[in-house]
N, C-alpha and C positions, 0 to 999 in steps of 0.2 A: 163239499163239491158244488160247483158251481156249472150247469147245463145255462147256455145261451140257446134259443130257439129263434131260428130266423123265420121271417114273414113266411106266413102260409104251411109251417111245418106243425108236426104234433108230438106229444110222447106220447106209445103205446105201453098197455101193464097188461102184461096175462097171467095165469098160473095153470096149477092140475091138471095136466095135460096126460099124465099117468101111460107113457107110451110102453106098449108090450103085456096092458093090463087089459083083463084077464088072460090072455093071449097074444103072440105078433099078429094074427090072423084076426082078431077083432079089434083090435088096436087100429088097425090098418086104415080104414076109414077113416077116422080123428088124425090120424096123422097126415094125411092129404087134405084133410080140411085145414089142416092149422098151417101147412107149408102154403095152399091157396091162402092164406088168407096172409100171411107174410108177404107174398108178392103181391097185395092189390093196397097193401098199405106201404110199400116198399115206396110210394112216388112221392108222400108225405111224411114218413116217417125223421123226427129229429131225433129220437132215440126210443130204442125198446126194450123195459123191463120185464125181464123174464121173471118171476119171482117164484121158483122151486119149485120139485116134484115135476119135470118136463120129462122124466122117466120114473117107470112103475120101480125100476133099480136100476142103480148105477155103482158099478165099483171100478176103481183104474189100479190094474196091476201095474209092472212096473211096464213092460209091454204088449200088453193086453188090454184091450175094452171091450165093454159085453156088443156082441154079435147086432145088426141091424140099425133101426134109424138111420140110414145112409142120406133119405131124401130131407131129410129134417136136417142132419148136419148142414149138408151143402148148400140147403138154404142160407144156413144162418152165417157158413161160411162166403157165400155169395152176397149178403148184405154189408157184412163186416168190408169184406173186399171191396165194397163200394163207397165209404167211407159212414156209414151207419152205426154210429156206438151202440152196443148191444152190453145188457149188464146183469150177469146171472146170481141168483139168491138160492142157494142152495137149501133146498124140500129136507122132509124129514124120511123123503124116499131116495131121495141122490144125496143124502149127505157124504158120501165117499167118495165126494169129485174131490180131482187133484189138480194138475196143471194143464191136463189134456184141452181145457176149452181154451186156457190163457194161449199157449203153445199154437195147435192148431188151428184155431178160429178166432183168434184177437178178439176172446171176450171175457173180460173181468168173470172174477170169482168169489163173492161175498158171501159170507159165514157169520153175519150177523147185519142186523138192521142198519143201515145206511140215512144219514140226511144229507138230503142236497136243495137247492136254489135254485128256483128257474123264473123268469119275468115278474120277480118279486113274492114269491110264494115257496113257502117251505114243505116240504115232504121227508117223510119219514117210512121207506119202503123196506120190505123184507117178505118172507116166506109167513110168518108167523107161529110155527112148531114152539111151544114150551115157553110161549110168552102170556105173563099177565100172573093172576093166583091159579091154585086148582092143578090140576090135570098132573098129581102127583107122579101116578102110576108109569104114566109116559116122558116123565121129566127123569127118571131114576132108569128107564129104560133106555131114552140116548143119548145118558153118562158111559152106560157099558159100550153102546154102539161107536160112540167117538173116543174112546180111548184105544192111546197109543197098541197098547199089548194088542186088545180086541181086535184091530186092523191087520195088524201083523199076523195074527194066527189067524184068519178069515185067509190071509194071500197065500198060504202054504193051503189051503187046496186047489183043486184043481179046477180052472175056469169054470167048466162043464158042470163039474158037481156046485163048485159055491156061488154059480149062476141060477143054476138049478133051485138050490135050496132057500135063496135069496128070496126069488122068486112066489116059491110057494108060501114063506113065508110073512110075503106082503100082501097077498091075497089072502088067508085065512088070516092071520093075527092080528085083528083090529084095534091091540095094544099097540101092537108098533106101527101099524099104518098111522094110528088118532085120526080115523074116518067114521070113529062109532057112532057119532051125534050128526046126523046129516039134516035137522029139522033148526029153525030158528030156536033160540034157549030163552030171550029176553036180555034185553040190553045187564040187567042186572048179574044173567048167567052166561054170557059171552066173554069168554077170558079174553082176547081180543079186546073188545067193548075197553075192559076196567083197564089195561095195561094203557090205552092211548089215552084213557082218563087220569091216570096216574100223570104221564109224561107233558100231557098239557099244565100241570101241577108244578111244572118244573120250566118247561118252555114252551113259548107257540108255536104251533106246527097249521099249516093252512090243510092239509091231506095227512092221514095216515091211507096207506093201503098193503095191504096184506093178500096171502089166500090162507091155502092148509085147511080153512074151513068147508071148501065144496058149496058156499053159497053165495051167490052174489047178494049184496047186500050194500044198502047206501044209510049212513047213521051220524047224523047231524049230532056233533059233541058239544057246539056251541054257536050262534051267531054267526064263527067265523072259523072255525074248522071242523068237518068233514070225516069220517072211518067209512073207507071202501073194500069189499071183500070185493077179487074178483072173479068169484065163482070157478066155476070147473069147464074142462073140454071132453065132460064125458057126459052131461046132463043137460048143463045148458050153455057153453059154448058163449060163454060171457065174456069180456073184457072192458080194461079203462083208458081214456084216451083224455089228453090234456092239451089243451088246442093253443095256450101259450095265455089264456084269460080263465075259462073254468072247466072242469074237470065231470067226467059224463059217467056212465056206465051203460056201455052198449053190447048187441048181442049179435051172434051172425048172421 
């Protein structure tokens, strides 16, 4: 894929945004921050990578979605409407998006890492859940979660209860969230880190960025390409921004 950026525009990257997490009612704050901060990038904006977990859980019945984010949708549907390519990488918390963004908000829906092109510089964007070596334990946990069956017998309860339980379950089980390591590991021990060292092995990428990790993080792989985490919207309210030359990590 091939993005063209006209004079004076940017690409924005955000991640972990974790809306409904711990709560709707503490959530609530981060959610107003992050819809401000869409309309004050809204004048520059060439395109914005959403890149996963923008909900604590997400599941789409067949007509049914979980309850709230009204002002977050209608942002994003309000940008799209505007003619703003928006492009979502589905988290290891909303892996159960379906067609609902495609549908009603004209915004792509990617289930695995993406490269694209812009002003002669290659990226390589995604979520990052279960990429690189390691993190066995979670990699065998959302084989069960994305299989067919698993889906299917999740839709036969009831919104209420398998919202409910969704829910609690991503707040207590730090297996399936893969939020347990919130502290830098060492380039050595960042799975992250070794996957985009592998991939440069194979082709040049000017950016890797990612999140899933909860840190912002800037990690020079070589001379001439770059591994950016971009943090979370629950600590520190990070994001990346590519101005059509280089490529920043900025904070609210």
């Amino acid at each position: 894929m091939n993005i063209e950026l006209l004079s004076g525009k940017k690409i924005y990257f955000a991640s972990d945004n974790h809306l409904g997490a711990p709560d709707f009612v503490a959530s609530r704050p981060r959610e107003l921050a992050f819809v401000d901060w869409l309309g004050k990038i809204e004048a520059d904006a060439g395109a914005i990578f959403l890149l996963g977990d923008l909900f604590d859980f997400w599941f789409e019945y067949k007509t049914v979605v979980p309850k709230g984010f009204v002002r977050t949708l209608g942002k994003l549907a309000s940008l799209t409407d505007k003619g703003i390519p928006i492009y979502f990488f589905v988290g290891n918390h909303d892996l159960w998006m379906g067609d609902y963004f495609q549908k009603e908000l004209n915004i792509p829906v990617f289930y695995k890492p993406l490269e694209f092109e812009c002003n002669g510089k290659r990226f390589l964007v995604g979520h990052g859940d279960g990429l690189g070596p390691g993190d066995k334990g979670f990699k065998r946990m959302k084989k069960v979660f994305t299989n067919p069956v698993a889906k299917w017998l999740f839709r036969w309860l009831h919104p209420d209860i398998g919202v409910r339980l969704a829910q609690y379950l991503s707040v207590k089980n730090k297996l399936i969230s893969g939020d347990e390591d919130v502290k830098f590991l060492g380039e050595d021990n960042e799975w992250l880190v070794q996957y985009c060292k592998r991939k440069l092995t194979l082709k040049h990428y000017d950016y890797f960025l990612f999140g899933h990790r909860h840190l912002p993080m800037e990690i020079p792989l070589s001379d001439t390409s770059k591994y950016i985490n971009t943090g979370d919207w629950i600590h520190y309210f990070t994001y990346a921004v590519f101005d059509g030359e280089k490529m920043s990590l900025e904070k609210l």
